[in-house]
C-alpha positions as CSV (number, residue, x, y, z in Angstrom):
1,X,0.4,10.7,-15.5
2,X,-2.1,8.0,-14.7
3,X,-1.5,8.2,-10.9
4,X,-1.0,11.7,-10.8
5,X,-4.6,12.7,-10.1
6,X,-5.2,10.5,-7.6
7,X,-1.8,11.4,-6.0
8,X,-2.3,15.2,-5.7
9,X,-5.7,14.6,-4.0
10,X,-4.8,12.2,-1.2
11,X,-1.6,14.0,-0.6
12,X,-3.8,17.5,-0.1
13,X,-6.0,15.0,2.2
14,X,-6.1,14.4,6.0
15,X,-6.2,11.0,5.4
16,X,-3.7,8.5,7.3
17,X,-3.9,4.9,6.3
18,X,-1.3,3.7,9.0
19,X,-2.7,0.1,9.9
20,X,0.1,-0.9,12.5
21,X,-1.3,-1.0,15.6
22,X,1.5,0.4,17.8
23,X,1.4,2.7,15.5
24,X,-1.9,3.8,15.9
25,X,-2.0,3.2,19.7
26,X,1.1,6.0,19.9
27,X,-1.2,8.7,17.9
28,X,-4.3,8.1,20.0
29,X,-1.4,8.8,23.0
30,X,-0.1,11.9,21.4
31,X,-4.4,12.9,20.5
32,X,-4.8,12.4,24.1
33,X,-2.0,14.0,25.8
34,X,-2.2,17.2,22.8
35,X,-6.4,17.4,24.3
36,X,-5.1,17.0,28.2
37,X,-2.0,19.3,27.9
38,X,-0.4,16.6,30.1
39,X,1.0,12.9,29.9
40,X,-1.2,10.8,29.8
41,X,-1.3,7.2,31.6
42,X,-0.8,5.4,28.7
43,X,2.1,3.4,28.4
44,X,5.4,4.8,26.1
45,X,5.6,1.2,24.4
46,X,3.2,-1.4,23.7
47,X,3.3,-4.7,21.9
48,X,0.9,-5.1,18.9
49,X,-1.2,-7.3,21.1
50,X,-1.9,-4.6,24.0
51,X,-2.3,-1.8,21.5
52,X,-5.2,-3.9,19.8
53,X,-6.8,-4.3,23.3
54,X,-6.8,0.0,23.5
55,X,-10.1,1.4,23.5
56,X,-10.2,2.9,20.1
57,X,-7.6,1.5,18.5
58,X,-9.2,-1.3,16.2
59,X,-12.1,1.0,15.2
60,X,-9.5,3.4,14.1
61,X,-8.1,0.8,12.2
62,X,-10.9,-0.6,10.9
63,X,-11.5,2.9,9.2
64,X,-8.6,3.3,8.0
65,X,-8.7,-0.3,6.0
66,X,-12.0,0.4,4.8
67,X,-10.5,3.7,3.4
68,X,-6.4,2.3,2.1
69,X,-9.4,-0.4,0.4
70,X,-11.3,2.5,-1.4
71,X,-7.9,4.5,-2.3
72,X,-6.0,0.9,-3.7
73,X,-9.5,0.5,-5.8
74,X,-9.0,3.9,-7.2
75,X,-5.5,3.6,-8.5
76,X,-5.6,-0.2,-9.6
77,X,-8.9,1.1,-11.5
78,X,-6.8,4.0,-13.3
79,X,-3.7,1.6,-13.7
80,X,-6.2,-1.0,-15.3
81,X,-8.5,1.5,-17.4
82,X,-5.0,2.8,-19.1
83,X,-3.0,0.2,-20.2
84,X,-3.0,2.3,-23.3
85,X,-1.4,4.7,-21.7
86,X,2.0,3.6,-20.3
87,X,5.0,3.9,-22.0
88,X,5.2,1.4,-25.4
89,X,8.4,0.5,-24.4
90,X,7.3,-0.8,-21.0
91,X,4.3,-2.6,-22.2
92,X,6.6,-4.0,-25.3
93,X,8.9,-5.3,-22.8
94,X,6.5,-6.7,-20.6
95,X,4.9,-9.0,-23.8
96,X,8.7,-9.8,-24.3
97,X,9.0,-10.8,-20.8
98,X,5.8,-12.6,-20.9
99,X,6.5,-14.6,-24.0
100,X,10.0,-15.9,-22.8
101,X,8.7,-16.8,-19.6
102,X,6.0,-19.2,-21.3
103,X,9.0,-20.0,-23.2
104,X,11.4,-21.1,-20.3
105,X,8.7,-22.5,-18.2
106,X,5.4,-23.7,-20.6
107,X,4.3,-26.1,-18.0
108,X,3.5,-23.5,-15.5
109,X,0.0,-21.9,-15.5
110,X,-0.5,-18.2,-17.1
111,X,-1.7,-17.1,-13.9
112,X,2.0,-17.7,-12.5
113,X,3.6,-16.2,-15.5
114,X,1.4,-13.2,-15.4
115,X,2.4,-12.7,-11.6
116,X,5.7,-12.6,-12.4
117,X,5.6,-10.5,-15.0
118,X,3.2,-8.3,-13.0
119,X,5.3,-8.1,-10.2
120,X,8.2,-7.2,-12.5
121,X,6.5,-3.8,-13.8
122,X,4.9,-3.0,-10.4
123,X,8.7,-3.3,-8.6
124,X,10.1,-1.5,-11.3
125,X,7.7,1.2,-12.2
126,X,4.5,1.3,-10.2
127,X,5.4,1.3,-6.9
128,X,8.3,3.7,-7.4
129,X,5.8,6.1,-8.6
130,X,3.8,5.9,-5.8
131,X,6.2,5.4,-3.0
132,X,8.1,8.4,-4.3
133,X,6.7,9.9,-6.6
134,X,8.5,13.4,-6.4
135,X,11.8,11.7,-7.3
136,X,9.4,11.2,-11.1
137,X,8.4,14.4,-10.6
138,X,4.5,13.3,-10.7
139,X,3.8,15.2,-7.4
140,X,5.4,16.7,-4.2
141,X,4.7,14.2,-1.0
142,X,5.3,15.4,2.2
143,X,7.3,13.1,4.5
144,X,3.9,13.0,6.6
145,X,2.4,11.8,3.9
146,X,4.5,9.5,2.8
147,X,3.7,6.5,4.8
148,X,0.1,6.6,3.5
149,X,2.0,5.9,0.4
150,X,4.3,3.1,0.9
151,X,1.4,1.1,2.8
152,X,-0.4,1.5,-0.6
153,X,2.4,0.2,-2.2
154,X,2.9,-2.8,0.0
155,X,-0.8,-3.6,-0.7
156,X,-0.5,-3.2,-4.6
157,X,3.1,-5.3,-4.5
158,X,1.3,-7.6,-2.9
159,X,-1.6,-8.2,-5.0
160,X,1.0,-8.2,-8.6
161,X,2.8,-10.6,-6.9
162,X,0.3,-12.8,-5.8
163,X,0.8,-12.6,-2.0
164,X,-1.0,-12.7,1.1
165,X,1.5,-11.4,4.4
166,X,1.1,-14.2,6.9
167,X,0.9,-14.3,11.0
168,X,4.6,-13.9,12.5
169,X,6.0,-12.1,10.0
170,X,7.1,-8.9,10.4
171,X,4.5,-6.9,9.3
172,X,1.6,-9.1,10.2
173,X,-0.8,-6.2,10.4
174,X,-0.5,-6.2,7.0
175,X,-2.8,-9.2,7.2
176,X,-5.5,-6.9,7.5
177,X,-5.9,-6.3,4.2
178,X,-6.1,-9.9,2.9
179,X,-9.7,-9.2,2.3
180,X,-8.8,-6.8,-0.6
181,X,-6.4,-8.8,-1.7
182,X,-8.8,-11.4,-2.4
């Protein structure tokens, strides 16, 4: 499949993308206590806020943005570069949507229309392929793995349907990657 190639390698990877920074606080605690052999002093729970002021821990996010940035580049390039290649009746149904949108609503701008149609196939069939993409029998993800590919489909959902995640909501460290979003 399109996403296939890109799949296998990342799931064979090191790589983590995880952005949250309690998140990433709690696995520079576990790094530290693993290289100690001991508890560390760090506290068990943090709020987002005191985990961003950890040594360590917006550098490791930084990375990590700069590289979910490169990996969301490769598959929306892939997606993009073949169209041709998804299913007719997916892309047949999509025109249909497309055109009865315009229909219903011809005041609103194509931009709109195309987002909803977007986010449509991207629910429906893109991100399902990524977020599990064993259950389609593309690749085997290990549950380690699999956060690296839900936050990559959060960021793709995002972009089909237009959207920017905002301060206070529950995921606001999603904010982060506003910049590719833009």
């Amino acid at each position: 499949t399109i996403l296939q190639e890109p799949l296998t390698e990342l799931a064979k990877s090191d790589q983590d993308f995880e952005i949250n920074p309690v998140k990433v606080y709690g696995t520079l605690k576990k790094q530290k206590e693993m290289v100690e052999g001991q508890k560390t002093d760090m506290k068990a729970t943090v709020t987002e806020e005191e985990a961003l002021a950890y040594p360590g821990v917006q550098e490791m996010i930084t990375e990590r943005k700069k590289q979910l940035s490169e990996m969301l580049d490769t598959l929306l390039g892939r997606i993009c570069m073949h169209v041709d290649r998804f299913p007719f009746g997916l892309r047949w149904l999509s025109k249909q949507l497309k055109d009865l949108v315009a229909e219903k609503w011809p005041d609103e701008p194509l931009e709109k229309v195309n987002a909803l149609v977007g986010g449509f196939v991207f629910l429906r069939y893109i991100t399902p392929a990524i977020t599990t993409p064993q259950e389609l029998n593309i690749i085997d993800v290990k549950v380690a793995h699999r956060r690296n590919n839900i936050l990559i489909s959060k960021c793709i959902q995002n972009l089909s349907n237009n959207t920017k995640p905002q301060a206070g909501n529950k995921e606001s460290y999603m904010q982060g990657m506003n910049p590719w979003l833009d």
